[in-house]
C-alpha positions in Angstrom: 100.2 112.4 128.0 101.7 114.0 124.4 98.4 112.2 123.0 96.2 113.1 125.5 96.9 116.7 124.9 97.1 116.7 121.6 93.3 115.1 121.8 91.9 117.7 123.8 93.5 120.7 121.9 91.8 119.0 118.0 88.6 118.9 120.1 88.9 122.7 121.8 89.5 123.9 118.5 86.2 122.4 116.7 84.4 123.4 119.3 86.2 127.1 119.0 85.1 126.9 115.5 81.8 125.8 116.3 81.1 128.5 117.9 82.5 130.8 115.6 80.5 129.8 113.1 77.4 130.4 115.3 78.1 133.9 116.1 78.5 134.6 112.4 75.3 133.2 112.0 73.6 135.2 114.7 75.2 138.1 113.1 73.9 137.8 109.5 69.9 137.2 110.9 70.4 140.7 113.0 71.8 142.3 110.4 68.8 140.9 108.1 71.4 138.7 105.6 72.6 141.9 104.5 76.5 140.9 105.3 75.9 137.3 102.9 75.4 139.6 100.0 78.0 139.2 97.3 78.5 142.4 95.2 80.3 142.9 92.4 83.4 144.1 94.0 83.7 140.7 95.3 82.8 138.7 92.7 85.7 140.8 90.5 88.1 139.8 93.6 87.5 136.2 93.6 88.0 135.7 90.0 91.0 138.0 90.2 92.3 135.6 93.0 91.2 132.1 91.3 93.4 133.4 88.2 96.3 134.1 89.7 96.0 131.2 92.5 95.7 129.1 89.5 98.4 129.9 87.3 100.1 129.9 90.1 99.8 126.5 90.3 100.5 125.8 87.0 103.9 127.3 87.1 104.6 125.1 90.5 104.1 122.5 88.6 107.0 123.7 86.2 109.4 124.7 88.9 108.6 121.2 90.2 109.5 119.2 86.9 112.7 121.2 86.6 113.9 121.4 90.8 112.8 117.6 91.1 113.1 115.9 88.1 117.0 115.4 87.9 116.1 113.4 91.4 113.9 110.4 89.5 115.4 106.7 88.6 118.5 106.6 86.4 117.8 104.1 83.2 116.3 100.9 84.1 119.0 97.8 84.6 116.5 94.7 83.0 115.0 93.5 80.0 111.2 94.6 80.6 112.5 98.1 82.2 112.6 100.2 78.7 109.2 99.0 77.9 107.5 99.9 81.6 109.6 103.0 81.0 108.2 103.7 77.3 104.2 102.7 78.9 105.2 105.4 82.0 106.6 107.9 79.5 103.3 108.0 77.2 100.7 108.2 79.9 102.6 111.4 81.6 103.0 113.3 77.7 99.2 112.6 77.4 98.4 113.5 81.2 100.6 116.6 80.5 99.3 117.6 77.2 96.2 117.8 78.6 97.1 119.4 82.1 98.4 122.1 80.3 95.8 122.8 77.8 92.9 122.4 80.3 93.9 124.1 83.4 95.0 127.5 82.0 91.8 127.5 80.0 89.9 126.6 83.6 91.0 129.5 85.6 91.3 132.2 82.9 87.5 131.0 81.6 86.9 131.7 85.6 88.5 134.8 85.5 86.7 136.2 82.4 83.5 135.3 83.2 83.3 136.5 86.9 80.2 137.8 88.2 80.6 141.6 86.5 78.2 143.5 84.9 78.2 143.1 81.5 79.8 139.7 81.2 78.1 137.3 80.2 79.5 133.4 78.9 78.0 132.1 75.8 75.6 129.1 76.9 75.4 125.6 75.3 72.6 123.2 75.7 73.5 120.5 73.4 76.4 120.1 70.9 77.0 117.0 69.0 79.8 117.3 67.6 81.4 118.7 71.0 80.4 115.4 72.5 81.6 113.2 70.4 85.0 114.6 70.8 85.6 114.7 74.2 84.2 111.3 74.0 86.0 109.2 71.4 89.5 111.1 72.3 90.0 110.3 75.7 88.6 106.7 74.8 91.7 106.3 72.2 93.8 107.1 74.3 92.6 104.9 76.8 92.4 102.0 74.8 96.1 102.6 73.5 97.2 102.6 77.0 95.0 99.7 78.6 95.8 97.5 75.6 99.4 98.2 75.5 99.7 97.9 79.1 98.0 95.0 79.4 100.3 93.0 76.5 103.2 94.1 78.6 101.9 92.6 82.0 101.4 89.6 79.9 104.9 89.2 78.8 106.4 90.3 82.1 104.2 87.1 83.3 104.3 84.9 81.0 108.0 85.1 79.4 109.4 82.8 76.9 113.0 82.1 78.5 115.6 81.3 76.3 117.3 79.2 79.4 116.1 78.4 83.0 115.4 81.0 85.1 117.2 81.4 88.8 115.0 80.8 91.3 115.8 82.8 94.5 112.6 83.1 97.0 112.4 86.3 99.1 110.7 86.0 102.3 109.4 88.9 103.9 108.5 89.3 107.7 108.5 92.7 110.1 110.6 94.6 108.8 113.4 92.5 107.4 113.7 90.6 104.4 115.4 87.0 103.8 116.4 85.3 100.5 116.4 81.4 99.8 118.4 80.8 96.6 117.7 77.2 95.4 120.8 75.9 94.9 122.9 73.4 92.3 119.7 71.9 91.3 117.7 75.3 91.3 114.5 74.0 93.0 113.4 75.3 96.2 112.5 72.7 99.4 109.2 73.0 100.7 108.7 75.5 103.6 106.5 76.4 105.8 105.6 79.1 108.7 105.1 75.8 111.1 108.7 75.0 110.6 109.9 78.1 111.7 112.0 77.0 114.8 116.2 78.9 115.9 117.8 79.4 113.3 115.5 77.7 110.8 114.3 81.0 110.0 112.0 80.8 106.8 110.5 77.3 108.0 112.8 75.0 105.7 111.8 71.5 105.1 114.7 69.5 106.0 113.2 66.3 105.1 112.3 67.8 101.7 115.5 66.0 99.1 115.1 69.2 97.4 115.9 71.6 100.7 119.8 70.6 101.3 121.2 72.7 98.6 118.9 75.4 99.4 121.3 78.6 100.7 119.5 80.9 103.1 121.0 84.5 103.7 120.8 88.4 104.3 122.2 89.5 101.2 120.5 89.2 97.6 123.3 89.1 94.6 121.8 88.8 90.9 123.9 87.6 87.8 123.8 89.8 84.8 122.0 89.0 81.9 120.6 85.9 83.4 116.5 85.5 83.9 116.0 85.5 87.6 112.3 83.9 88.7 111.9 85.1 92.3 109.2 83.6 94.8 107.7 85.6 97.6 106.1 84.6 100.6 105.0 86.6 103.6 105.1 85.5 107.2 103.0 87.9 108.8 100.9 90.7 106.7 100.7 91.8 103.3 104.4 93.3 101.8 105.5 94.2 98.6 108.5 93.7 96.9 109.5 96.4 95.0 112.7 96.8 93.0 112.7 100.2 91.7 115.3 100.2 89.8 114.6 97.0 87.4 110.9 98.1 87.3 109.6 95.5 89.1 106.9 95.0 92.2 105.2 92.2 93.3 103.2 91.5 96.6 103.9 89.0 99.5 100.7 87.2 100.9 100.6 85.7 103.7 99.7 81.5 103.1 100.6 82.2 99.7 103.6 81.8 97.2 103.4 85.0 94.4 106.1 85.3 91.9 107.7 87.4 89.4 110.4 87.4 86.6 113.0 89.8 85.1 116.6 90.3 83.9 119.3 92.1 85.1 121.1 94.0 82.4 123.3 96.2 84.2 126.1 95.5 87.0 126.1 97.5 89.9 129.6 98.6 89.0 128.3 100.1 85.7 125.3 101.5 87.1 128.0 103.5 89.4 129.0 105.2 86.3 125.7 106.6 85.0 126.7 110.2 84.6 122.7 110.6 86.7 124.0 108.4 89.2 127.3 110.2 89.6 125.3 113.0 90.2 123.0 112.3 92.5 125.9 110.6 94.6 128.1 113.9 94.8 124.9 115.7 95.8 124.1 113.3 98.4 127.4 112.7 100.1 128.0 116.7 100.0 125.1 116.5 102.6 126.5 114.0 104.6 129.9 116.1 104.7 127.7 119.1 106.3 126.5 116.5 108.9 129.6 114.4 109.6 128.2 111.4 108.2 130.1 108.4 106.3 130.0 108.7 102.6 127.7 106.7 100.6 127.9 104.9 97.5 124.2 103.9 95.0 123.7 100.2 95.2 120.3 98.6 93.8 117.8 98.5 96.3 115.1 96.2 97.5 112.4 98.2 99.5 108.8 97.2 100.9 106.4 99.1 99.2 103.2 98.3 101.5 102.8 100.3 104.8 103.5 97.0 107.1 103.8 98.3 110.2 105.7 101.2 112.3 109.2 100.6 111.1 107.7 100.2 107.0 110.4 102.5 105.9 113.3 100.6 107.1 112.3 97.6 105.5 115.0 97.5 102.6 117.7 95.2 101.3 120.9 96.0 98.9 121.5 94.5 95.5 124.1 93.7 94.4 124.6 92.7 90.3 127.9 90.8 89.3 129.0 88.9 86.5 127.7 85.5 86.4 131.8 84.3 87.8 131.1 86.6 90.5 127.8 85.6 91.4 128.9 81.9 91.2 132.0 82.5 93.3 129.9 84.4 96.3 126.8 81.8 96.6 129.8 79.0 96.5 131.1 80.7 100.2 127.7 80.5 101.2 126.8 77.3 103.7 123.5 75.6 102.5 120.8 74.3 104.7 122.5 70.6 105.0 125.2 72.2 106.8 123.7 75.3 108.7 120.3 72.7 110.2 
């Protein structure tokens, strides 16, 4: 009914303006056009208005970095992280530099040459040199970006390991997440979506030799300072696997096994410590304390970055990062497929 109603108000309204719109036309042919006429009184308005409106803006934009920019990602906590950071860091100076330069030239130049009497800008038809600046600049700089971005995608891709990576598979599905860690002779069994039967929940080969050390759970724990090579897979629609913090994202496909590779370098105790994470913490749980709620401590997080379905933004997962003992001591608690199917 809410739907209904809120259907046939969107539609009453158009029409409302509709036919606002045709009485303001009606007007304007009895009155000969002469209320379409723009004079000079409004011409100094407008520019008046797209002056201030605009710097208006620009300032937001400076209350904005300063209010919200405490709130972004504490250091990154793997290997590749500084240099996503240093490629991020670049293309917003740049994007900056320029924002500010251009847009208070924008609306003042729209101010100052307003329809007045008397004012006149100075008209260009062709200018060479002009030209060939705003051309080769901007294709510098994006030819520093694209190539240095595109020799970090390659490393993140192709990385030369100094030791075997850990390979955990995260399986994605509406709106939960699963992880598969491979075991004592870290190799994943083949699985499929056809195998998905009680509590064979990712569609584990059992009569795959390679499946019975597999270790299925709800929990995803990292060892620090060891390369990790996760595998996705999808059992429904398109997800993403996005781990913020270690500046890393990669999609699940459905019918199709994606993959992606990086290095913790901070635990999740130290990360705790972070004098921005401390921070953000107090702030946080000083808003649960108005509300009643239960205090909160960071942890790494695992979130879906596609929009998947109606309950998108619940799809998350802690991460926790130990020591390598740590790690080892937890997955050896865990029961592997031989004994759970």
């Amino acid at each position: 009914m809410n739907t209904v109603s809120i259907i046939v108000l969107v539609v009453l309204a158009i029409l409302t303006l509709v036919q606002v719109m045709r009485i303001s036309e009606v007007s304007s042919e009895i009155q000969g056009g002469k209320d379409n006429e723009v004079s000079e009184k409004d011409n100094d308005t407008q520019g008046r208005l797209m002056f201030f409106v605009g710097m208006g803006f620009v300032i937001s934009v400076v209350v904005m970095y300063i209010k919200w920019g405490p709130l972004s990602l504490p250091e990154p906590a793997s290997e590749h992280g500084s240099e996503i950071d240093g490629l991020w860091n670049l293309s917003m100076l740049i994007i900056n530099i320029v924002f500010f330069i251009v847009q208070p030239i924008l609306f003042y130049f729209a101010y100052k040459y307003r329809g007045k009497k008397g004012t006149k800008a100075v008209h260009f038809a062709h200018n060479n040199k002009l030209e060939l600046f705003w051309t080769v600049v901007p294709a510098l700089a994006l030819a520093v970006l694209i190539i240095w971005g595109l020799n970090v995608w390659s490393t993140l891709m192709m990385p030369e390991n100094d030791e075997e990576p850990i390979v955990i598979e995260l399986y994605a599905q509406q709106f939960n997440w699963t992880v598969r860690y491979s075991g004592s002779d870290n190799a994943l069994g083949f699985a499929s979506v056809y195998d998905i039967e009680g509590a064979n929940i990712v569609g584990v080969d059992t009569q795959d030799a390679a499946s019975a050390d597999d270790i299925v759970t709800k929990e995803l724990h990292l060892p620090v300072g060891k390369p990790v090579l996760f595998q996705f897979r999808s059992q429904d629609v398109i997800h993403s696997a996005y781990f913020p913090h270690f500046r890393a994202q990669m999609n699940c496909v459905p019918g199709a096994t994606t993959n992606f590779q990086f290095t913790p370098t901070i635990t999740t105790a130290e990360i705790r410590q972070n004098k921005d994470v401390k921070r953000h913490v107090e702030e946080v749980n000083a808003i649960r304390a108005a509300k009643g709620e239960d205090v909160w401590d960071f942890n790494y997080v695992l979130l879906c970055n596609k929009i998947c379905g109606a309950a998108h933004y619940n799809m998350q997962m802690d991460i926790i990062v130990e020591t390598e003992d740590e790690y080892n001591a937890w997955l050896n608690e865990q029961k592997t497929v031989a004994e759970t199917l």
